[in-house]
TORNUVO-824750 format. One record per atom (N, C-alpha, C): atom name; x negated, y, z negated. Coordinates in pm, 1 decimal, always signed. Layout:
<rs>
{r 'CA', {X, Y, Z}}
...
</rs>
This chain:
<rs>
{r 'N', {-5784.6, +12763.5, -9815.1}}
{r 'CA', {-5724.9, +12859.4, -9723.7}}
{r 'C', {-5715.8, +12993.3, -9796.5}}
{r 'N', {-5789.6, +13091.7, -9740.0}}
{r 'CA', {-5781.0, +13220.5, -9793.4}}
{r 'C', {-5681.7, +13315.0, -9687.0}}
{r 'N', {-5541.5, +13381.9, -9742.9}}
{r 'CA', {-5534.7, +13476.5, -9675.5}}
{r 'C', {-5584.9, +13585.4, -9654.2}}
{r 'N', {-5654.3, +13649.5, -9542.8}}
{r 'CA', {-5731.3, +13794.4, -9524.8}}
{r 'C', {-5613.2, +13935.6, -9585.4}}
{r 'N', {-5717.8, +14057.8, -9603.2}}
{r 'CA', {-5635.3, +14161.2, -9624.4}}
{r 'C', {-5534.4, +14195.8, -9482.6}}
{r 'N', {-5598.7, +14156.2, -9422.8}}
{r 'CA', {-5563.8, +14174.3, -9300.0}}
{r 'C', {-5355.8, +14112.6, -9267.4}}
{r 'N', {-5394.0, +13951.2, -9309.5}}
{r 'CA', {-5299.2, +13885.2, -9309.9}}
{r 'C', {-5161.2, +13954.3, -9452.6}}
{r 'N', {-5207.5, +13983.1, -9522.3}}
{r 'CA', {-5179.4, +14031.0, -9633.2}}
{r 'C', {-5088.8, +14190.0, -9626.5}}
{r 'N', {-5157.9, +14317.4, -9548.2}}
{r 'CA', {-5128.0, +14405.8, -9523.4}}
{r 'C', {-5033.6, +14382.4, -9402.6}}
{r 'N', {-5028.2, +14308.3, -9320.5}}
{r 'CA', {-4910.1, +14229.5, -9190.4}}
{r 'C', {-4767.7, +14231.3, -9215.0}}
{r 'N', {-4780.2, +14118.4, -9369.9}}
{r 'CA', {-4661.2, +14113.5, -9424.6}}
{r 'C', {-4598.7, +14208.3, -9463.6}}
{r 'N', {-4711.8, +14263.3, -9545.3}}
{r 'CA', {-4612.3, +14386.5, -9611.8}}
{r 'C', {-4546.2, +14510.0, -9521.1}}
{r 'N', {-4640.9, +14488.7, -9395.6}}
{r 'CA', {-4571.9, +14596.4, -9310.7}}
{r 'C', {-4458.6, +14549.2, -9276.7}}
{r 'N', {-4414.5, +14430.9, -9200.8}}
{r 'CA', {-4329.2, +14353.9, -9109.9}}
{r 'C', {-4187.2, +14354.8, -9269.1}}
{r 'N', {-4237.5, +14369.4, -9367.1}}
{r 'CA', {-4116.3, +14340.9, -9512.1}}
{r 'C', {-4074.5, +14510.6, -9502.0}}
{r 'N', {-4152.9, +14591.1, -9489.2}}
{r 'CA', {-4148.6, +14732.7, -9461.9}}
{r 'C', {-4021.8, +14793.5, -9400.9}}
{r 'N', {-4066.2, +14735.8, -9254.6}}
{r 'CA', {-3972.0, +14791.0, -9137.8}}
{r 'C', {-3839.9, +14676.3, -9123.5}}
{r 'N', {-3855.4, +14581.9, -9222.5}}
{r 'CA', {-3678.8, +14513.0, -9207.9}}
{r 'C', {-3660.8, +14526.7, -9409.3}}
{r 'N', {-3664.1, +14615.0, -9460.2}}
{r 'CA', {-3618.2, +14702.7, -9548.9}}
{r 'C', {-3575.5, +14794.7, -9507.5}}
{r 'N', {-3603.3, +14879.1, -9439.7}}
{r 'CA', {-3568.4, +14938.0, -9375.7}}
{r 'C', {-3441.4, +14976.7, -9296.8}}
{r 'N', {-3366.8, +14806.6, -9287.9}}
{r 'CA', {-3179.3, +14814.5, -9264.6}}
{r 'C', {-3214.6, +14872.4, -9145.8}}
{r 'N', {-3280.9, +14897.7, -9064.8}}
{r 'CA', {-3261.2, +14929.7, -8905.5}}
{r 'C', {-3373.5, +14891.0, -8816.9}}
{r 'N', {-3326.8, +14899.2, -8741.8}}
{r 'CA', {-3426.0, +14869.7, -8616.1}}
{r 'C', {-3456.9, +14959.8, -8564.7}}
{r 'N', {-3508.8, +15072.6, -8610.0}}
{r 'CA', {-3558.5, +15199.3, -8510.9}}
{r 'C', {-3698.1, +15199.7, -8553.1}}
{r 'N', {-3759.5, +15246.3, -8430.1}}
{r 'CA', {-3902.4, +15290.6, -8494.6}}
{r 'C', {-3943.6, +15372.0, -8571.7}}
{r 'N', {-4051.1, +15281.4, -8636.0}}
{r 'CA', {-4068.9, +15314.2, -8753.0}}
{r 'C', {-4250.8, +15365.7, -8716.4}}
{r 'N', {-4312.5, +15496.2, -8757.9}}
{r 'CA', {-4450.9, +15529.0, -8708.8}}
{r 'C', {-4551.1, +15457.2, -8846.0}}
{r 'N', {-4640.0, +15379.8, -8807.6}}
{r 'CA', {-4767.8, +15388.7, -8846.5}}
{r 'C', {-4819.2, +15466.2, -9002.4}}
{r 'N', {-4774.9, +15585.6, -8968.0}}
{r 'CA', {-4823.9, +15696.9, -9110.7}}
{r 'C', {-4740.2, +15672.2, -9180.7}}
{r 'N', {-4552.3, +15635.0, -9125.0}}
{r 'CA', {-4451.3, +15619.9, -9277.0}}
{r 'C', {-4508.3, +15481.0, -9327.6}}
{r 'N', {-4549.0, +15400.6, -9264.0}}
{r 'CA', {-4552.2, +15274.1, -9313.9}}
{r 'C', {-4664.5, +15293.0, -9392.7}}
{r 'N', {-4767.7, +15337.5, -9352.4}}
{r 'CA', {-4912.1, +15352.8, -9461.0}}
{r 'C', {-4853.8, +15440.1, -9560.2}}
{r 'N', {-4829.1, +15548.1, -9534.0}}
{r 'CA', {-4742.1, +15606.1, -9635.3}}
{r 'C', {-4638.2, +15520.1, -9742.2}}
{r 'N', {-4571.6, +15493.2, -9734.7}}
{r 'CA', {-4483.6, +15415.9, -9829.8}}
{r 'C', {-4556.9, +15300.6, -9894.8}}
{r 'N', {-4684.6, +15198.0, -9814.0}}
{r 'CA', {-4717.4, +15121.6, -9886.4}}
{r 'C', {-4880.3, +15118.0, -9884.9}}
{r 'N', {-4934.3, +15281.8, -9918.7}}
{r 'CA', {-5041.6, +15307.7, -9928.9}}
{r 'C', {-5142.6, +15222.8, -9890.6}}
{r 'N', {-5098.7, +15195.3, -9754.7}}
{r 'CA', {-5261.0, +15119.9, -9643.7}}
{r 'C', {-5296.7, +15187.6, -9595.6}}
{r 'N', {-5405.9, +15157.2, -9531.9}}
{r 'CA', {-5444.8, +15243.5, -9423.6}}
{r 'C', {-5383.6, +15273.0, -9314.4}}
{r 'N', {-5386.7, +15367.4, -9255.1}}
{r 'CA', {-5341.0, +15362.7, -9123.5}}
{r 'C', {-5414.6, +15315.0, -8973.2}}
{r 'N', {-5558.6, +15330.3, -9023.5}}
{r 'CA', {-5610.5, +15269.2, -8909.3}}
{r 'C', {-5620.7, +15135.2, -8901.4}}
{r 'N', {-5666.8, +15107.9, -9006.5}}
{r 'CA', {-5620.5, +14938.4, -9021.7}}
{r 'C', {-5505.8, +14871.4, -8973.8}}
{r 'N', {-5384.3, +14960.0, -9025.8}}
{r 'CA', {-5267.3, +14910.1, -8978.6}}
{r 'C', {-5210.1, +14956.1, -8827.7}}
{r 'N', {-5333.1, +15006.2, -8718.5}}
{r 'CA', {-5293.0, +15025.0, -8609.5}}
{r 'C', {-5393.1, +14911.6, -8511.0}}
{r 'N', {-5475.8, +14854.6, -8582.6}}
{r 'CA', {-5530.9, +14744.0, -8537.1}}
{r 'C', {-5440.7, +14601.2, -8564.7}}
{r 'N', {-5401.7, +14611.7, -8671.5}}
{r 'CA', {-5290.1, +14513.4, -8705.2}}
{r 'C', {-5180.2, +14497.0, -8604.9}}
{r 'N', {-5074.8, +14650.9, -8577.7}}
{r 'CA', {-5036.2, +14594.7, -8496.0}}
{r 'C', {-5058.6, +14610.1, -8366.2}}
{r 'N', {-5122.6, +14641.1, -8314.8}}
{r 'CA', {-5188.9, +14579.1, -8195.3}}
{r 'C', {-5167.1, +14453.4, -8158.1}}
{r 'N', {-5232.0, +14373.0, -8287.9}}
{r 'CA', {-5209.8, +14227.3, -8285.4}}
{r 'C', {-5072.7, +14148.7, -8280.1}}
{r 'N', {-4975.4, +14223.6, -8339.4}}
{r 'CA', {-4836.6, +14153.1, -8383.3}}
{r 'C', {-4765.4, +14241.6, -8231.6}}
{r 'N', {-4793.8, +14322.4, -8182.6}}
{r 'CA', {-4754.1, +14370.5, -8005.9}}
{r 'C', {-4799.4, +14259.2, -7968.6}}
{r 'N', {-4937.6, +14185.4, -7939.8}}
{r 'CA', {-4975.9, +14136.3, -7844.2}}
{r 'C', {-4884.6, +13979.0, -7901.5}}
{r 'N', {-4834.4, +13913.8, -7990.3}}
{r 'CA', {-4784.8, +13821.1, -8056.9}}
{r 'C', {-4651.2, +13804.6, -8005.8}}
{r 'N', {-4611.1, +13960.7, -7981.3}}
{r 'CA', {-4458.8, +13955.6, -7962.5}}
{r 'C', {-4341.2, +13911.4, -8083.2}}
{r 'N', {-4418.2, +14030.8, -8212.5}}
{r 'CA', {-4338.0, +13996.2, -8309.7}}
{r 'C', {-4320.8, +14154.9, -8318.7}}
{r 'N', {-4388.6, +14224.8, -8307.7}}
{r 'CA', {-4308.6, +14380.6, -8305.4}}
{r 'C', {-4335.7, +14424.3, -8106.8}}
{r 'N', {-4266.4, +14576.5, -8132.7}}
{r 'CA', {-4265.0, +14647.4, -7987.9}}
{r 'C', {-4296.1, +14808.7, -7983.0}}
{r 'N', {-4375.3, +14801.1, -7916.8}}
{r 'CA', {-4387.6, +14946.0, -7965.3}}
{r 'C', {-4319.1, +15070.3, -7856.5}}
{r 'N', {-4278.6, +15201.8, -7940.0}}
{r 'CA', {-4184.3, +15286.9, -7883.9}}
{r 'C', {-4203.9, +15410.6, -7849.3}}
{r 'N', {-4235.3, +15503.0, -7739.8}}
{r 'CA', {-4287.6, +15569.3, -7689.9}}
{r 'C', {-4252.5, +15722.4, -7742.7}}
{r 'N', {-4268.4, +15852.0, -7740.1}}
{r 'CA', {-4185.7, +15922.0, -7764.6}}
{r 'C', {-4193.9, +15988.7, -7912.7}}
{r 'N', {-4089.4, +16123.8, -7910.7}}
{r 'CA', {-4082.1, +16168.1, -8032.4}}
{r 'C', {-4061.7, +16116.7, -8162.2}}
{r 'N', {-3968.7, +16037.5, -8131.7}}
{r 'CA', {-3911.3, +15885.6, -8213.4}}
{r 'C', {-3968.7, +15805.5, -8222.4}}
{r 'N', {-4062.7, +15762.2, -8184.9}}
{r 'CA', {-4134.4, +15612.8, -8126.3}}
{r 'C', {-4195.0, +15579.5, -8282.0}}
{r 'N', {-4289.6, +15498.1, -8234.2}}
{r 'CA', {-4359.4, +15424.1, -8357.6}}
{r 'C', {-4310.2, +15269.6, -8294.5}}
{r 'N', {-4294.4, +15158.5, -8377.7}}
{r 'CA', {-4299.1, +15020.8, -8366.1}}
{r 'C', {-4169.2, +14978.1, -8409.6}}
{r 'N', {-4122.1, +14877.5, -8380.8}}
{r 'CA', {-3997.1, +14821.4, -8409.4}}
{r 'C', {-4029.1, +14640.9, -8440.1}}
{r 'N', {-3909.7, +14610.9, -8499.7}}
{r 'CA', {-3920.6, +14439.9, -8466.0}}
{r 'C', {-3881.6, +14397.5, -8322.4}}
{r 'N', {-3955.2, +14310.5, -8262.7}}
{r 'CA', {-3894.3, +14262.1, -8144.3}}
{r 'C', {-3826.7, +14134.6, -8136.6}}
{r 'N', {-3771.4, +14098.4, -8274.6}}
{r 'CA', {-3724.9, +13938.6, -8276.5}}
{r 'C', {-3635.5, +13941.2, -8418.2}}
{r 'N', {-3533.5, +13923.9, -8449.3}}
{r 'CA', {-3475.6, +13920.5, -8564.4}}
{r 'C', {-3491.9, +13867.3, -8686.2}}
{r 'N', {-3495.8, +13920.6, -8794.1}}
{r 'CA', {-3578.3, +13880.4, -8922.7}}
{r 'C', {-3568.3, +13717.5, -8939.2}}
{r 'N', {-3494.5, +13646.0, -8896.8}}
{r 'CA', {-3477.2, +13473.6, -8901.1}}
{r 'C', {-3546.7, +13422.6, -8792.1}}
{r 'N', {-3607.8, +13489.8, -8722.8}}
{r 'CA', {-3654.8, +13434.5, -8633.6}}
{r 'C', {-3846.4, +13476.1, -8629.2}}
{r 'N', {-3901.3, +13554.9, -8731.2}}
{r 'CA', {-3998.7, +13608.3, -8776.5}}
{r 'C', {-4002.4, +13496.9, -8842.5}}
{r 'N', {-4151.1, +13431.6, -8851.2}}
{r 'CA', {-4230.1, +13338.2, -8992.2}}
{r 'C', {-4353.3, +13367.2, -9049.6}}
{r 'N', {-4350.5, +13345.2, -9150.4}}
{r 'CA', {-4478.5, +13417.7, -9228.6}}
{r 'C', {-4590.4, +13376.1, -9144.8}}
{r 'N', {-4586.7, +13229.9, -9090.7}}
{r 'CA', {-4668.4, +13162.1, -9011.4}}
{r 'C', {-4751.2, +13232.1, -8872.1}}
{r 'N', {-4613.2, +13315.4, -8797.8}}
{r 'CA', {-4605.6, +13393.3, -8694.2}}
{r 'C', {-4710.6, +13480.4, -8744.5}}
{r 'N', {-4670.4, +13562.0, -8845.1}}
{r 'CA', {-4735.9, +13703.5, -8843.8}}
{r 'C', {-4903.7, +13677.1, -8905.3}}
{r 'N', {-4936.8, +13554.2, -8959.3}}
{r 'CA', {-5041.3, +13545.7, -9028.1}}
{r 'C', {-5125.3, +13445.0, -8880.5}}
{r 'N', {-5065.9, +13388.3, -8776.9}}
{r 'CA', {-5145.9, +13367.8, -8724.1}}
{r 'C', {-5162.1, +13472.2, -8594.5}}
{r 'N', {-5070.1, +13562.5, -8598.2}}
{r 'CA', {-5100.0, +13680.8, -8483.6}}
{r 'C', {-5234.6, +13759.9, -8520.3}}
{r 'N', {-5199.0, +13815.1, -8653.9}}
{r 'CA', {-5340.2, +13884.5, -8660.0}}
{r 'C', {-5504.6, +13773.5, -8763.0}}
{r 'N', {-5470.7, +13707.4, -8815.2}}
{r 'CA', {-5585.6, +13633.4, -8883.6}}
{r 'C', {-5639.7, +13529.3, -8792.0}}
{r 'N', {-5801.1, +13528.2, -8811.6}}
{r 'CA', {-5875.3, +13409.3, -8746.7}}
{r 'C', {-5841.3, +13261.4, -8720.7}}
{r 'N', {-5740.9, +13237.1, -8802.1}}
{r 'CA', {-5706.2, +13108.0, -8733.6}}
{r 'C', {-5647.2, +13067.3, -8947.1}}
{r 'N', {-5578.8, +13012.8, -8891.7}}
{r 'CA', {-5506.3, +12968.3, -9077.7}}
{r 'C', {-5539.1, +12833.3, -9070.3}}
{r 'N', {-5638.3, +12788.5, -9161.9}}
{r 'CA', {-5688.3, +12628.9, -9126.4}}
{r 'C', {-5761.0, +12648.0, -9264.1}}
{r 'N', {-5770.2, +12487.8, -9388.0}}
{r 'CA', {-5772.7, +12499.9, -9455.5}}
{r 'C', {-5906.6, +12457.2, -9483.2}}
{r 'N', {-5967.3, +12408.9, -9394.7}}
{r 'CA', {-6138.1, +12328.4, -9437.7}}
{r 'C', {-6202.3, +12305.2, -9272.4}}
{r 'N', {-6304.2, +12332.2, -9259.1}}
{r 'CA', {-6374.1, +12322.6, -9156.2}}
{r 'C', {-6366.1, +12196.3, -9055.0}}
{r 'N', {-6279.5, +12088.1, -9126.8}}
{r 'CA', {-6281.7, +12007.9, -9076.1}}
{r 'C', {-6101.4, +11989.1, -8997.0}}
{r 'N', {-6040.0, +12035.3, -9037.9}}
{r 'CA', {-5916.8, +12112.5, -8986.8}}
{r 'C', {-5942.0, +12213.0, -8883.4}}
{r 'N', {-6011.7, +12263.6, -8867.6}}
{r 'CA', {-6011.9, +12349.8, -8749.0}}
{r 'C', {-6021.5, +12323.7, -8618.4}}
{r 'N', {-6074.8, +12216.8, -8592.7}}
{r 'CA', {-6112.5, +12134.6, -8484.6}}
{r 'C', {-6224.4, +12117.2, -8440.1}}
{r 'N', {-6210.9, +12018.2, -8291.4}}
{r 'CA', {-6334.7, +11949.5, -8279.6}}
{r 'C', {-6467.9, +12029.6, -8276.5}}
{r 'N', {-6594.3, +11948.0, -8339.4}}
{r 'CA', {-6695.4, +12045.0, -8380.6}}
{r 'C', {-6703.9, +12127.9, -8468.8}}
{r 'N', {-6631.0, +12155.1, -8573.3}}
{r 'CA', {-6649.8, +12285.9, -8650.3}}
{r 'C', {-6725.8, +12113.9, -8799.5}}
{r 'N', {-6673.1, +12025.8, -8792.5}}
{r 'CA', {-6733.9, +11985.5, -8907.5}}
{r 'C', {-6790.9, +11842.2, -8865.8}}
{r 'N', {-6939.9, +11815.1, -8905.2}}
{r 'CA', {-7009.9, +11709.6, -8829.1}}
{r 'C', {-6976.9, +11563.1, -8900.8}}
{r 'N', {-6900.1, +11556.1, -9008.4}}
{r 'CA', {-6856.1, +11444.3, -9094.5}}
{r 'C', {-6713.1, +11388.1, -9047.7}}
{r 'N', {-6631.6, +11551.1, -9028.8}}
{r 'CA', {-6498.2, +11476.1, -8999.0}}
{r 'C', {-6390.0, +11361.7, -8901.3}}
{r 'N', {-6516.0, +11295.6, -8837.8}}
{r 'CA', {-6468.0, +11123.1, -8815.0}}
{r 'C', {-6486.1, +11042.3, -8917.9}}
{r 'N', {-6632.6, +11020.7, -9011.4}}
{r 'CA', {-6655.3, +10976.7, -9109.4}}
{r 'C', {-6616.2, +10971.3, -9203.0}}
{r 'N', {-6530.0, +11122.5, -9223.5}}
{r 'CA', {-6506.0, +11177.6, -9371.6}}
{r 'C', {-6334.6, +11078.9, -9441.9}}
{r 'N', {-6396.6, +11001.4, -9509.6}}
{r 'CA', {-6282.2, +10965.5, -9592.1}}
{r 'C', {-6208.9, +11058.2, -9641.4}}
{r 'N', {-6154.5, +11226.4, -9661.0}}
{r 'CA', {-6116.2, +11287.3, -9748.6}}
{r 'C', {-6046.8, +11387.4, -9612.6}}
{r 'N', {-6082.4, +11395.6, -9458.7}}
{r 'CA', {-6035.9, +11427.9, -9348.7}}
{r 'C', {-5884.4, +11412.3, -9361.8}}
{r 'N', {-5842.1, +11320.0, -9377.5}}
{r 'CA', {-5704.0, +11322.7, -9363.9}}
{r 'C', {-5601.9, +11362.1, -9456.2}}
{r 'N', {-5683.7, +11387.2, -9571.7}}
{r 'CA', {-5592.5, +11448.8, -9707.3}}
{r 'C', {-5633.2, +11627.3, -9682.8}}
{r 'N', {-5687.6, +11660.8, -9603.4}}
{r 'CA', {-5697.0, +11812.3, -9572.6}}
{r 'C', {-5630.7, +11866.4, -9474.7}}
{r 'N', {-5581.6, +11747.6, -9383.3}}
{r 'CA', {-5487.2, +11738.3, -9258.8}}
{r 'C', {-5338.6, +11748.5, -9274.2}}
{r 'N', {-5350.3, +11689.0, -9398.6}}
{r 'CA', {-5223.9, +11708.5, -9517.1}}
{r 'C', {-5151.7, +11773.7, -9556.2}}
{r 'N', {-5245.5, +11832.9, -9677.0}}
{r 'CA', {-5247.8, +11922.0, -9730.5}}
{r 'C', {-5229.4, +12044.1, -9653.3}}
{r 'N', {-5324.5, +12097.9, -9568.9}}
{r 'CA', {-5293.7, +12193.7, -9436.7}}
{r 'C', {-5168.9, +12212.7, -9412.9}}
{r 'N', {-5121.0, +12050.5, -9369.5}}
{r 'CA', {-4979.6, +12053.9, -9278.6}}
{r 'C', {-4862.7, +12107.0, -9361.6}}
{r 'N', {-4873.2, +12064.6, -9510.6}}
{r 'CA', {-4790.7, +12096.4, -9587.1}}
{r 'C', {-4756.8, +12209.4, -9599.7}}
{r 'N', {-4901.0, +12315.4, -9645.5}}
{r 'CA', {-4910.0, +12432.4, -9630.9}}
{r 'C', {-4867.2, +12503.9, -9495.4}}
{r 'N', {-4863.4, +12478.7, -9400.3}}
{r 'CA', {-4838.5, +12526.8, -9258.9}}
{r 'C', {-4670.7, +12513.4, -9232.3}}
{r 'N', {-4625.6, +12380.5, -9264.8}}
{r 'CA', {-4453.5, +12393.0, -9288.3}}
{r 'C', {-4354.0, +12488.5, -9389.1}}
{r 'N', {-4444.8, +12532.0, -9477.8}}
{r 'CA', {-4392.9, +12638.9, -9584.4}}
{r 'C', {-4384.8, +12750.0, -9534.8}}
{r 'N', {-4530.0, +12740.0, -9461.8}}
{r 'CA', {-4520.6, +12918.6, -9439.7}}
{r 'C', {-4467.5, +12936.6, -9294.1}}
{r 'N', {-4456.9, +12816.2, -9207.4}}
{r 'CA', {-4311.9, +12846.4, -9145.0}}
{r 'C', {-4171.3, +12840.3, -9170.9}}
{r 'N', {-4180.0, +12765.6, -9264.8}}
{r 'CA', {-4050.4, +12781.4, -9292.6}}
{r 'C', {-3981.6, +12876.8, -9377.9}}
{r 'N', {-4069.4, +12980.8, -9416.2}}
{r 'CA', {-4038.9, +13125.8, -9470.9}}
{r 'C', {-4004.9, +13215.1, -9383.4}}
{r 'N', {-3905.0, +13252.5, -9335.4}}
{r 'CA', {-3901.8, +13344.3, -9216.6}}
{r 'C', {-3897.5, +13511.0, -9257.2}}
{r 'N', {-3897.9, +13623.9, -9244.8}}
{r 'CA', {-3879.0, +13730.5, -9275.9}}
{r 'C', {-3742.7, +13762.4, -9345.6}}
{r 'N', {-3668.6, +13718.4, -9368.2}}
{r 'CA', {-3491.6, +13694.1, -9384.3}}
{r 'C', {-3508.4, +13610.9, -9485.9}}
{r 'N', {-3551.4, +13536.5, -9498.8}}
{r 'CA', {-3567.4, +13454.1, -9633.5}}
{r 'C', {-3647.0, +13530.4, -9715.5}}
{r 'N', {-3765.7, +13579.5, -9675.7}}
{r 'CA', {-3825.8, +13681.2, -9823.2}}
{r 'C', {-3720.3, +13787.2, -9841.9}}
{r 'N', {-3690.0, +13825.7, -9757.5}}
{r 'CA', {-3597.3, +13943.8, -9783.7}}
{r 'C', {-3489.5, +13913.9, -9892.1}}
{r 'N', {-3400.2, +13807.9, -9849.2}}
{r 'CA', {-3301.4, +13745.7, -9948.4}}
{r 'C', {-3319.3, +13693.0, -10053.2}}
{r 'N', {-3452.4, +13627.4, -10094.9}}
{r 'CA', {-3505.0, +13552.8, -10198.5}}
{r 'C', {-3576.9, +13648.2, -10289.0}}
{r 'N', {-3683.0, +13753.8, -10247.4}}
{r 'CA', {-3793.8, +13839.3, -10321.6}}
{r 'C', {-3730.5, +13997.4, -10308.8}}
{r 'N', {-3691.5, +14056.0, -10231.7}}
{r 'CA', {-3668.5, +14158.1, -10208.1}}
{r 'C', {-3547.8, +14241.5, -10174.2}}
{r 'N', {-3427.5, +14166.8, -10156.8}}
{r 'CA', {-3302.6, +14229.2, -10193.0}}
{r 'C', {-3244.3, +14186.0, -10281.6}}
{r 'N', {-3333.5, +14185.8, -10454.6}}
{r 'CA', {-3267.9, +14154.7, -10548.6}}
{r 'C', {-3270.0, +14295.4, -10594.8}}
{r 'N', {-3165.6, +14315.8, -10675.4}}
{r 'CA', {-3111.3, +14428.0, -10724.1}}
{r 'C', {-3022.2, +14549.4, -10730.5}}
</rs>
Protein backbone atom coordinates (compact mmCIF):
# COMPACT_ATOMS: atom_id res chain seq x y z
CA UNK A 1 0.00 0.00 0.00
CA UNK A 2 1.48 3.21 -1.16
CA UNK A 3 0.12 6.47 0.06
CA UNK A 4 -0.13 9.07 -3.02
CA UNK A 5 1.20 12.75 -2.71
CA UNK A 6 -2.03 13.39 -3.18
CA UNK A 7 -3.26 11.40 -0.04
CA UNK A 8 -0.32 12.83 1.79
CA UNK A 9 -0.81 16.65 0.97
CA UNK A 10 -4.90 15.92 2.26
CA UNK A 11 -3.66 15.32 5.59
CA UNK A 12 -1.55 17.88 6.00
CA UNK A 13 -4.11 20.28 4.84
CA UNK A 14 -7.16 18.87 6.96
CA UNK A 15 -4.05 18.99 10.28
CA UNK A 16 -3.70 22.67 8.86
CA UNK A 17 -7.16 24.05 9.23
CA UNK A 18 -7.88 22.19 12.81
CA UNK A 19 -4.52 23.85 14.05
CA UNK A 20 -5.86 26.40 13.34
CA UNK A 21 -8.29 26.46 16.81
CA UNK A 22 -11.19 27.66 14.57
CA UNK A 23 -13.53 26.88 12.25
CA UNK A 24 -13.51 29.73 9.88
CA UNK A 25 -12.47 29.61 6.47
CA UNK A 26 -9.51 29.11 5.77
CA UNK A 27 -8.39 30.08 1.63
CA UNK A 28 -6.42 27.69 -0.45
CA UNK A 29 -3.21 30.21 -0.82
CA UNK A 30 -2.90 30.41 3.31
CA UNK A 31 -2.89 26.79 3.37
CA UNK A 32 -0.30 26.35 0.40
CA UNK A 33 1.29 29.09 1.91
CA UNK A 34 2.00 27.85 5.38
CA UNK A 35 2.68 24.32 4.17
CA UNK A 36 4.39 25.10 0.91
CA UNK A 37 2.02 22.95 -1.59
CA UNK A 38 0.74 23.79 -4.30
CA UNK A 39 -2.16 25.51 -4.66
CA UNK A 40 -3.54 24.04 -7.61
CA UNK A 41 -3.07 20.76 -6.51
CA UNK A 42 -4.57 21.56 -3.37
CA UNK A 43 -7.74 22.92 -5.13
CA UNK A 44 -8.23 19.62 -6.85
CA UNK A 45 -7.80 17.97 -3.53
CA UNK A 46 -10.36 19.68 -2.13
CA UNK A 47 -12.75 19.37 -4.49
CA UNK A 48 -12.49 15.88 -3.51
CA UNK A 49 -12.82 16.17 0.39
CA UNK A 50 -16.21 18.83 -0.66
CA UNK A 51 -17.49 16.11 -2.65
CA UNK A 52 -16.65 13.46 0.57
CA UNK A 53 -18.25 15.78 2.89
CA UNK A 54 -15.29 16.19 5.06
CA UNK A 55 -14.71 19.94 4.37
CA UNK A 56 -17.32 22.91 3.04
CA UNK A 57 -16.62 25.42 1.12
CA UNK A 58 -17.36 29.33 1.86
CA UNK A 59 -18.35 31.90 -0.42
CA UNK A 60 -17.31 35.48 -0.11
CA UNK A 61 -14.65 37.88 1.13
CA UNK A 62 -13.99 35.51 3.99
CA UNK A 63 -14.64 32.35 2.33
CA UNK A 64 -12.15 29.68 1.53
CA UNK A 65 -12.99 26.01 3.10
CA UNK A 66 -13.85 24.95 6.47
CA UNK A 67 -14.25 21.49 8.29
CA UNK A 68 -17.67 20.17 7.89
CA UNK A 69 -17.53 17.46 10.66
CA UNK A 70 -15.61 17.75 13.94
CA UNK A 71 -12.02 16.73 14.32
CA UNK A 72 -13.27 13.17 16.16
CA UNK A 73 -15.32 12.53 13.74
CA UNK A 74 -12.64 13.05 10.67
CA UNK A 75 -10.42 9.60 9.95
CA UNK A 76 -7.32 9.41 8.30
CA UNK A 77 -9.26 6.63 6.46
CA UNK A 78 -12.00 9.31 5.40
CA UNK A 79 -9.64 11.75 3.96
CA UNK A 80 -7.29 9.18 2.19
CA UNK A 81 -10.15 7.47 0.65
CA UNK A 82 -11.97 10.81 -0.51
CA UNK A 83 -9.23 11.88 -2.60
CA UNK A 84 -6.86 8.57 -3.46
CA UNK A 85 -7.69 5.72 -6.01
CA UNK A 86 -8.87 3.35 -3.78
CA UNK A 87 -6.50 2.28 -0.46
CA UNK A 88 -6.13 -1.53 -1.12
CA UNK A 89 -3.03 -3.31 -0.46
CA UNK A 90 -2.43 -5.99 -3.42
CA UNK A 91 -4.37 -6.47 -6.50
CA UNK A 92 -5.97 -9.12 -5.16
CA UNK A 93 -7.70 -6.98 -2.40
CA UNK A 94 -9.21 -4.77 -4.65
CA UNK A 95 -11.79 -6.86 -5.92
CA UNK A 96 -13.39 -9.08 -8.18
CA UNK A 97 -11.19 -9.32 -11.36
CA UNK A 98 -8.36 -7.14 -10.62
CA UNK A 99 -6.25 -10.49 -9.78
CA UNK A 100 -6.67 -13.85 -11.88
CA UNK A 101 -5.13 -16.17 -8.94
CA UNK A 102 -7.03 -14.74 -6.09
CA UNK A 103 -9.49 -17.84 -5.57
CA UNK A 104 -6.44 -20.06 -5.92
CA UNK A 105 -4.06 -17.95 -4.17
CA UNK A 106 -3.06 -19.53 -0.87
CA UNK A 107 -1.49 -16.13 0.38
CA UNK A 108 -5.22 -14.18 -0.59
CA UNK A 109 -6.26 -14.23 2.74
CA UNK A 110 -3.14 -13.03 4.60
CA UNK A 111 -3.42 -9.75 2.31
CA UNK A 112 -7.12 -9.54 3.34
CA UNK A 113 -5.54 -9.30 6.68
CA UNK A 114 -3.08 -7.54 6.66
CA UNK A 115 -5.20 -4.81 4.58
CA UNK A 116 -7.87 -5.08 7.25
CA UNK A 117 -5.46 -4.41 9.90
CA UNK A 118 -4.08 -1.60 8.14
CA UNK A 119 -7.60 -0.15 7.31
CA UNK A 120 -8.72 -0.33 11.23
CA UNK A 121 -5.68 1.91 12.18
CA UNK A 122 -6.14 4.34 9.85
CA UNK A 123 -9.65 4.54 10.93
CA UNK A 124 -9.17 4.54 13.96
CA UNK A 125 -6.90 7.68 13.82
CA UNK A 126 -9.29 10.40 13.68
CA UNK A 127 -8.09 14.09 13.14
CA UNK A 128 -8.30 14.77 17.12
CA UNK A 129 -6.18 12.03 17.85
CA UNK A 130 -3.21 13.26 15.59
CA UNK A 131 -3.78 16.46 16.89
CA UNK A 132 -3.48 15.29 20.62
CA UNK A 133 -0.89 12.62 20.08
CA UNK A 134 1.65 14.39 17.17
CA UNK A 135 0.80 17.90 17.15
CA UNK A 136 -0.30 19.65 20.25
CA UNK A 137 2.79 18.71 21.94
CA UNK A 138 4.47 21.60 23.29
Amino acid sequence: MRITTKGRYAIRAIVNMAASNENKPISIKSISNSEELSPIFLEQIFTKLKKAGITESVRGASGGFKLAKELDQITVLDVLEAVEEGVVLAPCTAGEGNCDRSVDCGLANFWYETEQGIRDQLQNKTVQSIMDQYISQG
